[in-house]
N, C-alpha and C positions, 0 to 999 in steps of 0.2 A: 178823441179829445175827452180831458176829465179832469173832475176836481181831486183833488187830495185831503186825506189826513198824512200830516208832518211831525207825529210824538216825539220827542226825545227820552229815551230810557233810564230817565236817572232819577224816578222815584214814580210810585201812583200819581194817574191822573187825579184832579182835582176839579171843584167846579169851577174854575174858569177856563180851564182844558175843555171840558164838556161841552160849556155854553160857544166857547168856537168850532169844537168839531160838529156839534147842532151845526154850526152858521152852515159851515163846511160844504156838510151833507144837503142841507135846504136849498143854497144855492145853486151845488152841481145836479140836482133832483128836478128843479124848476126845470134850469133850460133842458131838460131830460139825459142827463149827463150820468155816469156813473163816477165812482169814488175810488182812488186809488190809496192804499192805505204803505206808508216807506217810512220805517223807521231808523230814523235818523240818529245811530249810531253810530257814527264817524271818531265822535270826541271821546276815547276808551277810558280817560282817567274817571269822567261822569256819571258813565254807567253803571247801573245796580242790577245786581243779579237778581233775574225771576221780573223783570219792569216791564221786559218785553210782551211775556205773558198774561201781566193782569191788561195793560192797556189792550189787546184782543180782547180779554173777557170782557171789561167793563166796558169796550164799542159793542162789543153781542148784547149783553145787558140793557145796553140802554136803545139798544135796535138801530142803531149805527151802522148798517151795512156796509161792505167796500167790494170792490171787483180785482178780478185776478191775485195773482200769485200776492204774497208780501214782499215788498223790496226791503233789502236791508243795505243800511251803505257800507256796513263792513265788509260785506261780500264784494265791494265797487273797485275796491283800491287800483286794477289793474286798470280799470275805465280811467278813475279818476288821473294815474301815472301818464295813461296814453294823451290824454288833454291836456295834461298840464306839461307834457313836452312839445304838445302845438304852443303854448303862450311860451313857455323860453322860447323856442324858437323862432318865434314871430317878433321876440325882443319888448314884451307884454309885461314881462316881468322883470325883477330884478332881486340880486341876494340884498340882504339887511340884516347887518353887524350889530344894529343898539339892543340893548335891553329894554324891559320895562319902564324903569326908573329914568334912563338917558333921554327916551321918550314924552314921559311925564316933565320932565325939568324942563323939555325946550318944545312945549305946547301950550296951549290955552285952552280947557272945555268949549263946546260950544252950545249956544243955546240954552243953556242951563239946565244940559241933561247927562253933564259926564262925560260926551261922546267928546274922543280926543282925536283932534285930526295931526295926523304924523305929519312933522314938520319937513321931512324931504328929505334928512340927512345923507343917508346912503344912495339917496337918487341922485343924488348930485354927484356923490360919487361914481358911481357908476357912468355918468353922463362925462365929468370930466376924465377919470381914468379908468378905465375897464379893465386895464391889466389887470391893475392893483385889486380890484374887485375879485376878477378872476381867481389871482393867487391866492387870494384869504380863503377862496373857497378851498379850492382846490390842497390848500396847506391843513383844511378841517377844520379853519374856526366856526364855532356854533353862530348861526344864520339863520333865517326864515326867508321867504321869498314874499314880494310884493310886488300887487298890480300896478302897475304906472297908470294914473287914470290921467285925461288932460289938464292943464296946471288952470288957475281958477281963474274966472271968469272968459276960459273958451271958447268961443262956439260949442264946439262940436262937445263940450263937455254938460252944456244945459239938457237936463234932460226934464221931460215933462210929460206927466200922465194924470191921467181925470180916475180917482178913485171913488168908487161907487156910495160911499158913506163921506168921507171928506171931501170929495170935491176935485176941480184943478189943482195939480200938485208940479212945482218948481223947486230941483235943486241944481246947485254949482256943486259940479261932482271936486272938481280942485279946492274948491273952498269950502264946502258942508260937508266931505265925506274925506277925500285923501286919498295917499294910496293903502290899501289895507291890505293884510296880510290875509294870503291863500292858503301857503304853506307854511308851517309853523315849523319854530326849529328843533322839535322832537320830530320832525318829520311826517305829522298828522295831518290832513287836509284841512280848512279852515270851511266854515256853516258859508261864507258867501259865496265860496268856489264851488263846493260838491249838492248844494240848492240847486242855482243857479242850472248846475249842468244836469242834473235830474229832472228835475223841472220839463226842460227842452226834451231831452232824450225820454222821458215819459209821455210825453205830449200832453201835457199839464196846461190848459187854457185856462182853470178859473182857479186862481187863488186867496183864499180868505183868511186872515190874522189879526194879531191886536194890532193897533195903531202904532205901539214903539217901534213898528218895523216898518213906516211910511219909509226913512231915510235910506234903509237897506231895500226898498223897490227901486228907489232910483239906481243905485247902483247897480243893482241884480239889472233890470232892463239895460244898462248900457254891456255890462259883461255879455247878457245875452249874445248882443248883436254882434260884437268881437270877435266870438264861439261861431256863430255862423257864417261871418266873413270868413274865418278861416276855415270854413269847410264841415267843422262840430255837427252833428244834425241831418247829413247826407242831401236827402232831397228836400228837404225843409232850406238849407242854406242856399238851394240854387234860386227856389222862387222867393225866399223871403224880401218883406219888405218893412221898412220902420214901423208898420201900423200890425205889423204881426206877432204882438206880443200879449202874452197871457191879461183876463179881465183880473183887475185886482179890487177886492175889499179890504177894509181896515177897521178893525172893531173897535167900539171904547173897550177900557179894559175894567174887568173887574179889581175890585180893593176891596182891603179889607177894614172892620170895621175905624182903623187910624190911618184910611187912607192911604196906606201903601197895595201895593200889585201883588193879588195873591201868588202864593210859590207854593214848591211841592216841601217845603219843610214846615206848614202848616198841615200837620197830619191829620189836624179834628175836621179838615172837610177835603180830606180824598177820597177817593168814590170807597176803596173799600173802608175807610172809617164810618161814613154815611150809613154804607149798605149794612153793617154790621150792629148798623143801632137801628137797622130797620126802616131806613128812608126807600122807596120806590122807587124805580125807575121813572116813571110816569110824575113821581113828583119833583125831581131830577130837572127832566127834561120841561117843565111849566115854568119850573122857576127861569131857566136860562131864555125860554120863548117870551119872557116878561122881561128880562133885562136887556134882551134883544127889540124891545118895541112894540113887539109882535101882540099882546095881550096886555090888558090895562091891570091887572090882578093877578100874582102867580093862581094856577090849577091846577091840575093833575092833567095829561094828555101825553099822548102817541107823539111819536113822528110823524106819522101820516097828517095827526090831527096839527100839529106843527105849520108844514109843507102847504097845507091849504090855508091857513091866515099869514104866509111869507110873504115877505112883499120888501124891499131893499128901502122904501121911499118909509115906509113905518121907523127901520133902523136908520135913516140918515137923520130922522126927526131927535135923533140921542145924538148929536154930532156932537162931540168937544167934553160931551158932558158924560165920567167914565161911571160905573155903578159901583155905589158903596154895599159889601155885604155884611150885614149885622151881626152881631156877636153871638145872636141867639136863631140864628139859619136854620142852625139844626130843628129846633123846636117848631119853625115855620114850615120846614120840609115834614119831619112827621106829622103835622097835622093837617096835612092837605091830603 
């Protein structure tokens, strides 16, 4: 069993990459875990050439270590093809005809975060005529495929897990999430499907992220157990049991200084912008162990030195409240 780093390769890490593959590392180190490093190139239009590469350096750099080979998900497809013929098959899924926009028109955001839960169009279809479903496919009209999650307020669709920094966490997977698409209809697999099944097929117990991903844990833990009813996971699906699903953390997220979530298209604090005006690694990694809880003052320190002031109950003490980065970082990080 092990923690993970999860990069996606579509530009330099940045300091808020950092300060969660820090979390990452710290977590899986405590309970004496090692670190799996898979990057998560699945989605090809995203990816930047040469991404793959710095994000190894700048984990070496910043003393980041990982264990075994590197997973890559492009190399997966044949995995990913073989599962996702258990969920057709198991009737888990279904095709989906609308577009973007057809989507958009007959939804409502939810929670005031964007997040659009699909209104069921094509499930209905499917539920009432399958034929018809069938032929469109089969005739080549452009499709995606979607999970049938339970319709909202289920039983069997509440799911509920205790996150290490948030708390008790409850969603209605029909009403807060929907069905969502796995497969897309350029035919690419979708971040919840081929997670979710890595995740498992890794033997991935501790995972650590920002907080916008509390809603896609609940999904992910129902998909899990789906995957292993059907047999996904080998000898893991015979003895599993509800309580056998990976520890989740959820980070605040870093901003920037107006308050939005840092990205990789803020290049004046990706690690090699930093490291090229001469920021250290050790002042790197002090800063994210102070926005993590951990340290009352950014400093300069190791991982090692990290590792022995960790403590999850320092980081739940930042709950709700995400960290602003100043406009002048830079100048804080070189002079530490």
């Amino acid at each position: 069993m092990s923690g993970r780093f999860a990069p996606t390769p579509s530009g330099r890490m940045h300091l808020g990459n950092a300060y969660a593959m820090l979390a990452a590392w710290l977590s899986a180190h405590q309970r004496g875990e090692d670190v799996r490093l898979r990057i998560e190139d699945i989605d090809v239009p995203r990816i930047m050439r040469g991404a793959d590469a710095w994000i190894r350096e700048d984990l070496a750099w910043l003393g980041l270590s990982w264990s075994g080979d590197v997973v890559r998900q492009s190399q997966r497809t044949t995995v990913y093809d073989d599962v996702f013929a258990v969920l057709r098959d198991a009737g888990l899924v279904y095709p989906c005809f609308c577009s973007r926009a057809e989507i958009r028109a007959a939804s409502a955001p939810q929670e005031g975060d964007r997040f659009i839960v699909y209104p069921g169009t094509c499930r209905r279809l499917h539920d009432d005529d399958p034929e018809e479903a069938a032929a469109r496919v089969r005739a080549g009209e452009r499709h995606s495929w979607r999970l049938a999650v339970p319709a909202a307020h289920a039983r069997d669709g509440i799911v509920l897990f205790d996150d290490r920094v948030y708390g008790a966490q409850r969603y209605d997977l029909g009403g807060d999430i929907g069905d969502i698409v796995i497969r897309r209809s350029d035919g690419l697999y979708a971040y919840q499907f081929v997670v979710t099944l890595d995740d498992l097929l890794m033997d991935i117990d501790d995972i650590v992220r920002g907080r916008d991903l509390l809603r896609s844990t609940a999904l992910q833990i129902w998909l899990r157990g789906r995957l292993l009813a059907h047999g996904v996971g080998g000898a893991r699906a015979v003895r599993w049991a509800p309580a056998d699903t990976p520890d989740y953390a959820h980070l605040p997220l870093l901003d920037n200084a107006t308050g939005v979530r840092l990205a990789k298209r803020e290049r004046s604090l990706d690690l090699g912008a930093l490291r090229a005006q001469g920021v250290r690694a050790d002042a790197v990694i002090g800063y994210c162990a102070w926005a993590l809880g951990l340290i009352d003052t950014p400093e300069p320190m190791g991982v090692r030195d990290a590792l022995a002031v960790f403590d999850w109950r320092r980081v739940r003490a930042r709950r709700g409240r995400d960290v602003r980065v100043p406009d002048d970082v830079v100048r804080e990080l070189l002079a530490m």
